[in-house]
VOVO-881162 format. One record per residue: x, y, z of N, C-alpha, C in turn. Coordinates in steps of 0.2 Angstrom, whole numbers, plus 5000, padded with zeros to 4 digits. Layout:
BEGIN
XYZXYZXYZ...
This chain:
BEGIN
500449945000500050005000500450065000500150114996500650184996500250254999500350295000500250335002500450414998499850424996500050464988500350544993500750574990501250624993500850664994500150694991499650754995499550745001499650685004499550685013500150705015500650695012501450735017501450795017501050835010501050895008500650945013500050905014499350925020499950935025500350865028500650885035500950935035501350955031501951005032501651065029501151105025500851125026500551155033500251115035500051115043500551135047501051085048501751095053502051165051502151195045502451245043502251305045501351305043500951355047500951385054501051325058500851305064501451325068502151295064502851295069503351355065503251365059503751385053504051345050504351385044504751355039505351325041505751345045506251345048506451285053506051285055505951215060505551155057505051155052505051105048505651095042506151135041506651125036507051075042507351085048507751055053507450985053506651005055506450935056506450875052506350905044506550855038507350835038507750895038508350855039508650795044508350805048508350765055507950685054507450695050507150655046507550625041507750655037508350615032508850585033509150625039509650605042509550505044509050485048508650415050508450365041508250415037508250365034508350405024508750395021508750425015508250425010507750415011507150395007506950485008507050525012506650585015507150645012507650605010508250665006507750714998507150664994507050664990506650714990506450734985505950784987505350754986504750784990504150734989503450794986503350764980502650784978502250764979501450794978500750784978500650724974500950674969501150644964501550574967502150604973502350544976501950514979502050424978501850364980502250354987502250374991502650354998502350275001502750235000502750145005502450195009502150135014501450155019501950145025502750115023503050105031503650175031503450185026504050275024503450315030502950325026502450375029502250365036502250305036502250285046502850315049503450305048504050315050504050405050503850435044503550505045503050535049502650495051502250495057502250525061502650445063502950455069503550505075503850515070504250555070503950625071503550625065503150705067502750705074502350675075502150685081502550685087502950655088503750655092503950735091504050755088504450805086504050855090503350865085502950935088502350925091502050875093501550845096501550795102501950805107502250755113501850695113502050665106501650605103500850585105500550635106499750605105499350635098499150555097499050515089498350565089498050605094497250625092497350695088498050705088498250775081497950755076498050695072497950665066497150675066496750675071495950695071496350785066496450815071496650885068496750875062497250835058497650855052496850845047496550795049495850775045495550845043495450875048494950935051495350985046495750985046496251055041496151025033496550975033496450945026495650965023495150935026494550955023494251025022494551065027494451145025494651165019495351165018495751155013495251125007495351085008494851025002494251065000493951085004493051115003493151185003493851225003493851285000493651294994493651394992493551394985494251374981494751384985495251354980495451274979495051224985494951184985495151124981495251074980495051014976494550994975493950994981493450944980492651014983493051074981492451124981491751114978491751074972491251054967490851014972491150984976490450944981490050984983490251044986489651094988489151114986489351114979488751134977488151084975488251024976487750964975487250994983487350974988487050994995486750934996486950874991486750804991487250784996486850785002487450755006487450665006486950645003487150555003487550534996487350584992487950594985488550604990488750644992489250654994489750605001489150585002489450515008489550435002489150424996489150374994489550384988489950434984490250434979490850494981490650524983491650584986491950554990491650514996492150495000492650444999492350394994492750324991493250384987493050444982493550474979494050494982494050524990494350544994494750504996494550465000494750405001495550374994495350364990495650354983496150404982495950454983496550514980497050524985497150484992497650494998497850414998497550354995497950294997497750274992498050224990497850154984497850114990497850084996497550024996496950015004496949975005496249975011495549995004495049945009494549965006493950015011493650075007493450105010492750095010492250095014491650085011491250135015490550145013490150175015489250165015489050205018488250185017488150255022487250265019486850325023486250325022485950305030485350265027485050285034484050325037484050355041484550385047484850445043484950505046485750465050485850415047486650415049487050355045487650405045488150395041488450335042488550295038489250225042489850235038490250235040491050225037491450165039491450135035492250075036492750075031493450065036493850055030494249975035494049945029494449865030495149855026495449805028495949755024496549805022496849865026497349895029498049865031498649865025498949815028499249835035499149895035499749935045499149955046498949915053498449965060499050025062498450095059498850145062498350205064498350225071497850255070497450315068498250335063498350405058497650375054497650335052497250305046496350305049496350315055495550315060495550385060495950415063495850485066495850545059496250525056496350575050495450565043495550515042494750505038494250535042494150495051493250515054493450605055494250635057494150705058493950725052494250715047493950725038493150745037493050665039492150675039491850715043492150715050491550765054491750845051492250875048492550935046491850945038492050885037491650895029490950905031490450865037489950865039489850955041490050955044490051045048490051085041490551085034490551125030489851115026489651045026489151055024488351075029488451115034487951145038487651085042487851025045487650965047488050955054487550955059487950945065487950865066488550835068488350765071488750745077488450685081488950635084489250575080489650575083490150515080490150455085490050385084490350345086490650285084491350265089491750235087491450165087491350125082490950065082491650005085492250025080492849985077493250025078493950025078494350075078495150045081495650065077496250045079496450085086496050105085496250155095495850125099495650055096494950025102495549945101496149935096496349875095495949825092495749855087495349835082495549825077495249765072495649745065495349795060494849845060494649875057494249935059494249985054493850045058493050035053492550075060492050065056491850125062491450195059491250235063490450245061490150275064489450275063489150395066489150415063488850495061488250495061487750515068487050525069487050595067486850605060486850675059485950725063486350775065485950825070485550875063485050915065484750965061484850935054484350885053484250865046483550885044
């Protein structure tokens, strides 16, 4: 499984914003230093192995996050701002206001356009959302928190308040995640 390089793009973006440029340049070369794969330069384009991108993870949250894994909720939340801007990628969703269009065909696209592998699935059927993503070959739990912060970010953009609950979740030590969104003010 790979991990397409607009998710490394989103982090450092984020981290860049958040800490500077200056200290994300340190913290990449500190990163290369551990392993040469990180000397390259990495596009929206690169395919990063899924154990490269763990390794960048981890590391990041080490570095500026006194390692808790619930930032990666955060990084979802940011990325889908981003995403559902006007200069966005996936702005065209908003103008549907089809929010089961948008849970049963964007999110697999979404899904699709940050990983080639794991399967994502979904369904929306009285007033709540299901998400799972199965057959992941690394439990991480960037991959739980990063997609359901994504959803609930996407839900608010789209004017939908909801609760979330974790049905499945690799932060429950689960082989799979599977979240369920009782959307509010429908």
């Amino acid at each position: 499984m790979n991990v397409k390089g607009t998710a490394f793009i989103n982090a450092k973006s984020t981290v860049t914003e958040g800490f500077g440029k200056e200290r994300w340049d340190a913290f990449l070369a500190k990163l290369a230093s551990k392993d040469n794969y990180f000397n390259d330069e990495i596009t929206p384009l690169t395919l990063l192995p899924v154990n490269k991108y763990i390794m960048f993870l981890n590391e990041l949250i080490d570095e500026y996050f006194n390692n808790d894994e619930k930032v990666y909720w955060m990084f979802g939340m940011v990325a889908a701002k981003y995403a559902f801007s006007p200069g966005g990628p996936y702005k065209s969703y908003l103008f549907t206001k089809d929010l089961k269009q948008f849970v049963e065909l964007g999110m697999p696209k979404i899904w699709s356009s940050y990983f080639d592998g794991g399967i994502f699935t979904e369904k929306f059927e009285n007033n709540v959302v299901h998400l799972k993503i199965t057959d992941l070959p690394v439990k991480h739990v960037y991959f739980e928190y990063l997609i359901m912060g994504y959803f609930k970010q996407a839900l608010k953009i789209f004017g939908r308040k909801s609760v979330e609950t974790c049905v499945q979740g690799f932060s429950k030590d689960d082989k799979d995640i599977y979240y369920q969104y009782e959307l509010k003010n429908f």
